[in-house]
Steps between C-alpha positions, in 0.01 A plus 500: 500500500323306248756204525465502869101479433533213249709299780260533717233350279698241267344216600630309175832387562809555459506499121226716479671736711793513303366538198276818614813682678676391090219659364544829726810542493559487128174723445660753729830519290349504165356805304337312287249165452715368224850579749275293756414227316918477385619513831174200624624305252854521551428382855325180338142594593242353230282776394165493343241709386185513628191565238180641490273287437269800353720688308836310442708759682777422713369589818752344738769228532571193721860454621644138586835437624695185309766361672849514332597138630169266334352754297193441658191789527407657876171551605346798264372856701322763303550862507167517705660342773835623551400838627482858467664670202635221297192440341528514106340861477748629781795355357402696172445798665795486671 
């Protein structure tokens, strides 16, 4: 349902599209944030933390895709913005 939802409202593009149903589907198969981050990576998604700027924690990430033919960096989106339950603290929680 939440897929449906997020096509409804993914106003971004086609890359940021792709990346968020990535991000979902590999956060749906993994148990664990470190199995997440694995399988993210293995797809060729840059990922990034994103810091507190109070306490130094790692409080979320940002996700970019990099294409496999130049190399080149996507557009960034932030675990704000991709959507219900693949924020940093849901992923952890599991």
């Amino acid at each position: 349902m939440l897929a449906a939802i997020e096509r409804l409202e993914d106003s971004g593009g086609s890359n940021h599209r792709m990346l968020r149903r990535t991000l979902r589907a590999r956060a749906a198969v993994s148990l664990w944030e470190v199995e997440w981050i694995r399988r993210m990576r293995a797809t060729g998604t840059v990922l990034q933390p994103r810091v507190s700027v109070v306490d130094g924690y790692v409080v979320g990430y940002i996700a970019q895709w990099r294409d496999a033919h130049s190399a080149r960096v996507g557009p960034a989106i932030t675990d704000l913005e991709v959507g219900a339950g693949l924020s940093l603290p849901d992923l952890r929680e599991g």
